[in-house]
C-alpha positions as CSV (number, residue, x, y, z in Angstrom):
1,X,108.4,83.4,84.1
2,X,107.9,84.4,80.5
3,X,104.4,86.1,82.0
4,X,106.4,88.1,84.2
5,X,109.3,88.9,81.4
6,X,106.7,90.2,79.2
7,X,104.4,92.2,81.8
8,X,108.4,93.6,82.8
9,X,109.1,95.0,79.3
10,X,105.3,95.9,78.6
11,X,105.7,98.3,81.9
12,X,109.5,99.7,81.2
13,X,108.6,102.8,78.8
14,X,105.6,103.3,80.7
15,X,106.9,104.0,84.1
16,X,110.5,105.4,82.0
17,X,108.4,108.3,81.1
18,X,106.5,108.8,84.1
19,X,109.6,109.0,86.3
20,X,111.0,111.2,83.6
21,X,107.6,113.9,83.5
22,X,108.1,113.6,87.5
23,X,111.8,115.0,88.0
24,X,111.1,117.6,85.4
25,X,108.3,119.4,87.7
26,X,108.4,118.1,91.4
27,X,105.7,118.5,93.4
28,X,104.6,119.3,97.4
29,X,103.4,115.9,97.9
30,X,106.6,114.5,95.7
31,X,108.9,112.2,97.6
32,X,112.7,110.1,96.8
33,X,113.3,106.8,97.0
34,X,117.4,106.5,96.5
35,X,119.6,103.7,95.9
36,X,123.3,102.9,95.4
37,X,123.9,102.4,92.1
38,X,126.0,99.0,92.7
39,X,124.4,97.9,95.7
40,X,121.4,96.3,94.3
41,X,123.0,92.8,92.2
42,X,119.6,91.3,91.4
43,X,119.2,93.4,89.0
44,X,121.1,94.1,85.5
45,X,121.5,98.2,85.4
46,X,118.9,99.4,82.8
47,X,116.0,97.7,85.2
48,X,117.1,98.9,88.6
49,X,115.4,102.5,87.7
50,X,112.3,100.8,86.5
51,X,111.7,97.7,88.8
52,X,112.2,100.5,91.5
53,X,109.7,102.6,90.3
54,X,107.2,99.7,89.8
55,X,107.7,99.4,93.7
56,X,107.9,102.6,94.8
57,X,104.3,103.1,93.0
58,X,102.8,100.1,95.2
59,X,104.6,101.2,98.3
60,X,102.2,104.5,98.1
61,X,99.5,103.4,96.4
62,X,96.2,105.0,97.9
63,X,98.4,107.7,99.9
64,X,97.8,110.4,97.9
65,X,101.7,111.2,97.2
66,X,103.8,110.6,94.2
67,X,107.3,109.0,94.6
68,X,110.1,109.2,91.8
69,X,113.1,107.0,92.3
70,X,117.0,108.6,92.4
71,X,120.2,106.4,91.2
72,X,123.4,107.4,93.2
73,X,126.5,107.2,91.8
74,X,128.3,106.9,94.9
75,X,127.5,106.7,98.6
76,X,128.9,109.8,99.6
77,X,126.7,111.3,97.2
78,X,124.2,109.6,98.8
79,X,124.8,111.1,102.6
80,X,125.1,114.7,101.2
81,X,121.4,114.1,99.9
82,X,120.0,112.4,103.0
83,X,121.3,115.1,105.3
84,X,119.9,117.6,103.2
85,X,116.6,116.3,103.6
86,X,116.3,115.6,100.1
87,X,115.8,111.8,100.2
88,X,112.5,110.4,102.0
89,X,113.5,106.7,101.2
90,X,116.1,104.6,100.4
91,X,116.4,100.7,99.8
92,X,120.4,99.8,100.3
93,X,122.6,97.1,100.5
94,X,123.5,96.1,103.8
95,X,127.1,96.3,103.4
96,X,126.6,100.4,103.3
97,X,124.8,99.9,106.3
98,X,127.3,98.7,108.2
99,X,130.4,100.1,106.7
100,X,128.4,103.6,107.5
101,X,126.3,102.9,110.8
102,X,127.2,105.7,112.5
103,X,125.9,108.0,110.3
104,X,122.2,106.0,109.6
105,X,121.4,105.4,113.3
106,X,121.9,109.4,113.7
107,X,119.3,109.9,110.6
108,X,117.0,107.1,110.3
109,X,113.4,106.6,112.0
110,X,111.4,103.5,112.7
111,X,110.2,101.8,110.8
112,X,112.5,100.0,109.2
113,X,112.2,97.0,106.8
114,X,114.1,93.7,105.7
115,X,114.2,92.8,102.8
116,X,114.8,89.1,102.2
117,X,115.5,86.7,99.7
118,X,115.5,83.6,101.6
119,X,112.6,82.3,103.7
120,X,113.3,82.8,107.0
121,X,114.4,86.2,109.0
122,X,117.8,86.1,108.4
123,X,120.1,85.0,105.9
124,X,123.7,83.6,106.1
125,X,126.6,82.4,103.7
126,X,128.4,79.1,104.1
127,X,131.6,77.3,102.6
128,X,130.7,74.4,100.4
129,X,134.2,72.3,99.3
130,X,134.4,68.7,97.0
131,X,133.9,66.4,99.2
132,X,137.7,65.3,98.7
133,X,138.1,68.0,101.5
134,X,135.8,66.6,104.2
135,X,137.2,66.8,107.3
136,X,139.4,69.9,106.8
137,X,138.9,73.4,108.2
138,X,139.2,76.2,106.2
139,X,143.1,76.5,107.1
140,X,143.6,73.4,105.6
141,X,142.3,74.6,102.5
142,X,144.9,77.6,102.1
143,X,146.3,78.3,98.7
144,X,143.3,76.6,97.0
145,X,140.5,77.9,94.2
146,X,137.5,79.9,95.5
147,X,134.5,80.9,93.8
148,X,132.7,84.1,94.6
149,X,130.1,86.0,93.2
150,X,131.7,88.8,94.0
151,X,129.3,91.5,92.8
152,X,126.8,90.7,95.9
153,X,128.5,92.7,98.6
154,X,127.6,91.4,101.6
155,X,129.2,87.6,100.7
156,X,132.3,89.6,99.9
157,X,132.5,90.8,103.0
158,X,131.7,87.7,104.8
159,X,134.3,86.0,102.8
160,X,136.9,88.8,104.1
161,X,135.0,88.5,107.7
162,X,135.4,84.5,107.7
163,X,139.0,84.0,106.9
164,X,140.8,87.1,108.5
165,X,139.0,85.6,111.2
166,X,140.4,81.7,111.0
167,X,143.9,83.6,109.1
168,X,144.7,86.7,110.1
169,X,145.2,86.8,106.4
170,X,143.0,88.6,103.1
171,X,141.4,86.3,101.2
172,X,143.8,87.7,98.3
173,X,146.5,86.2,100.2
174,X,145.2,83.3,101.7
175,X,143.3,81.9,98.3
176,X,145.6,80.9,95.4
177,X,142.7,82.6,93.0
178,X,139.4,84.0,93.5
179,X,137.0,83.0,90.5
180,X,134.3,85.7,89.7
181,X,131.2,84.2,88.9
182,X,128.1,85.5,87.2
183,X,125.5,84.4,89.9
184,X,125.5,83.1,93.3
185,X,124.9,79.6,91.9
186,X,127.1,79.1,90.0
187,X,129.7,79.0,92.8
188,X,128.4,76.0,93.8
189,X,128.1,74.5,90.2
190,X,132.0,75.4,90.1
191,X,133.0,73.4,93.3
192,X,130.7,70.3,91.6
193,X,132.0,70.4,88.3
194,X,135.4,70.4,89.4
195,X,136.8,73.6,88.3
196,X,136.9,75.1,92.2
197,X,138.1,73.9,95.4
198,X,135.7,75.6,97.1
199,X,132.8,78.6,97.0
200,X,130.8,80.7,99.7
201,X,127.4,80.7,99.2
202,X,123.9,81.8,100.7
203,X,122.9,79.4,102.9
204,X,118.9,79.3,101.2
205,X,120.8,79.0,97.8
206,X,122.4,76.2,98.6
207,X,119.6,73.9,100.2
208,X,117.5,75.0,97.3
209,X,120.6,73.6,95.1
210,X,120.8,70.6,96.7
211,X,116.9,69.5,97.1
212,X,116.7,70.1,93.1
213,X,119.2,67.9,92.2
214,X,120.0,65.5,95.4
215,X,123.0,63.9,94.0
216,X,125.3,66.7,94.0
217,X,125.7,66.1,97.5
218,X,128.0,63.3,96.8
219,X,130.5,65.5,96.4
220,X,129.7,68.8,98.1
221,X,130.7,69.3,102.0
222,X,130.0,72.3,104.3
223,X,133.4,73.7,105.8
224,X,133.0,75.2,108.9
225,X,132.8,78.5,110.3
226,X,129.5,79.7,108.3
227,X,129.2,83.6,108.8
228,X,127.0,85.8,110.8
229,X,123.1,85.9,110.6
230,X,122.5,89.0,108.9
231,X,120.0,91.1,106.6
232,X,121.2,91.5,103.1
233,X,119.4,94.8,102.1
234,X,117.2,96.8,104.1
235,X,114.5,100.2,103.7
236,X,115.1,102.6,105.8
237,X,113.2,106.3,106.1
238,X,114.3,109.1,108.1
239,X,113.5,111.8,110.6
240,X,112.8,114.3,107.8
241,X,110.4,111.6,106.0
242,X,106.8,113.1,106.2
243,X,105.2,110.7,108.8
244,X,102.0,110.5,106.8
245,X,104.1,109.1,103.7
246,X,105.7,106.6,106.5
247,X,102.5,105.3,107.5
248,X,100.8,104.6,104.0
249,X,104.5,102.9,103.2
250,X,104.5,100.8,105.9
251,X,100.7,99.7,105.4
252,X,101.3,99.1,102.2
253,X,104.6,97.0,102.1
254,X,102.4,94.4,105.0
255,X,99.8,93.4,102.2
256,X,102.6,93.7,99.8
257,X,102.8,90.0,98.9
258,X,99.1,89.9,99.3
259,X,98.3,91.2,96.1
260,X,99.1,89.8,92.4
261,X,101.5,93.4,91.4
262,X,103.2,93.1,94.6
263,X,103.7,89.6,94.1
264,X,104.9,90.2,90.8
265,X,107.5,93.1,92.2
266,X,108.5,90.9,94.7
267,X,109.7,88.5,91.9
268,X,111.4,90.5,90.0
269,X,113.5,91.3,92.9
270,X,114.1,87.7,94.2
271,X,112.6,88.8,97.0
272,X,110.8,86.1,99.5
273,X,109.7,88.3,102.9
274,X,109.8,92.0,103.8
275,X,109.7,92.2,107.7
276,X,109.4,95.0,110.0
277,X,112.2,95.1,112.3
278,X,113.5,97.6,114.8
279,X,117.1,99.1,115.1
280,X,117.7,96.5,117.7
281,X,117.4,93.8,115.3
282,X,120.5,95.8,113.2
283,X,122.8,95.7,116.2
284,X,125.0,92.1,115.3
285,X,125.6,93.1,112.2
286,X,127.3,96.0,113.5
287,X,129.1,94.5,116.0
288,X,130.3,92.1,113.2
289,X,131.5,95.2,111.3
290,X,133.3,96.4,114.4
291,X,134.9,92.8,115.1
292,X,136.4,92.7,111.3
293,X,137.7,96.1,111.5
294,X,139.4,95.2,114.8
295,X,141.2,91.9,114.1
């Protein structure tokens, strides 16, 4: 890790100044990657522009076009940008996929990409409680302490998804507190330690948790329901995308974690898997979107 820290800062003003001399004098064979400014919680704010650009430069390696990467403030700002046809790429939290499907299954093209952090296809979030709670549902646990690490989207709306499912209620009103914590893990750590009745938590997280330190599971339980299977941030291009650009991105994100700088990227990101997958494959989170906005 401390090879990886210092190869990070070694690259930072390298790839600042590059992505600088790029947006000053854009090019025929330029192209846009975009992001959401607070859809991407792996990283801390002052490396999203540069981990990004070390990826975008991997993802068209070879292809004979440049790619500069765009921060959006807001998503709205976002749309205006894609429907101009000024964006060829953009790497987005799940959460403004579904909360804005209509509009990306009216823009987007195929390929499209998951990006994972866990090792299988999907992830999903579960509740873990003390095991003084083993045996209860989640109603039973009404007016207790939850932790959430509240900055990764997704779990926030599963959290939401879960109990106005089981409650009818907001998790503002069916939790006596929601504790903000500063990673995913810690939720967990909360909920051993005492200070939390409960947490929601990515199901990989948690297994990882538990197989590093085995005894914690003398006082953790799962409460039931988990939440949906679901991507948590996906790639997508568009119909505008130049569809030679497509075709050296997509080649080049297969051998991604085939080679030691995509490794490295991948790491940086906490990612574990980019898979190709099909708008098919995007359909139950949607539907999940629909069901919470229906209940």
């Amino acid at each position: 890790m401390k090879i990886l820290s210092n190869f990070f800062h070694r690259m930072f003003f390298i790839v600042y100044l590059l992505a600088v001399s790029n947006v000053v004098s854009a090019e025929p064979n330029e192209l846009t990657m975009a992001y959401v400014e607070n859809g991407l919680t792996e990283l801390r704010n002052n490396e999203k522009q540069v981990a990004l650009q070390l990826l975008v430069n991997e993802l068209i390696k070879g292809s004979g076009f440049k790619m500069v990467v765009k921060p959006f403030s807001t998503f709205s700002l976002l749309q205006s940008s894609i429907v101009a046809g000024d964006v060829d790429f953009v790497i987005i939290n799940s959460f403004h996929y579904i909360s804005h499907a209509d509009f990306f299954h009216k823009e987007i093209a195929e390929p499209i990409w998951a990006v994972l952090h866990g090792p299988l296809d999907y992830e999903h979030h579960i509740l873990v409680a003390h095991k003084r709670y083993a045996g209860l549902s989640l109603q039973d646990l009404k007016g207790k302490q939850i932790s959430l690490y509240t900055e990764h989207l997704m779990m926030d709306f599963n959290l939401e998804y879960i109990v106005k499912k089981a409650s009818g209620l907001d998790s503002s009103h069916f939790f006596k507190k929601i504790k903000s914590t500063r990673t995913a893990s810690q939720a967990v750590l909360d909920v051993y330690f005492g200070s939390s009745d409960l947490c929601i938590i990515p199901k990989y997280l948690y297994d990882l948790t538990v197989e590093l330190n085995p005894a914690m599971l003398k006082k953790l339980v799962i409460i039931k329901p988990e939440s949906e299977q679901f991507i948590p941030v996906l790639l997508f291009n568009f119909k505008h995308t130049n569809p030679v650009a497509r075709d050296a991105v997509n080649r080049n994100i297969t051998v991604l974690d085939g080679t030691v700088r995509g490794k490295q990227i991948m790491e940086i990101f906490k990612v574990q898997t980019v898979n190709l997958i099909t708008e098919n494959e995007l359909e139950p989170m949607r539907k999940q979107y629909q069901t919470y906005q229906a209940l």
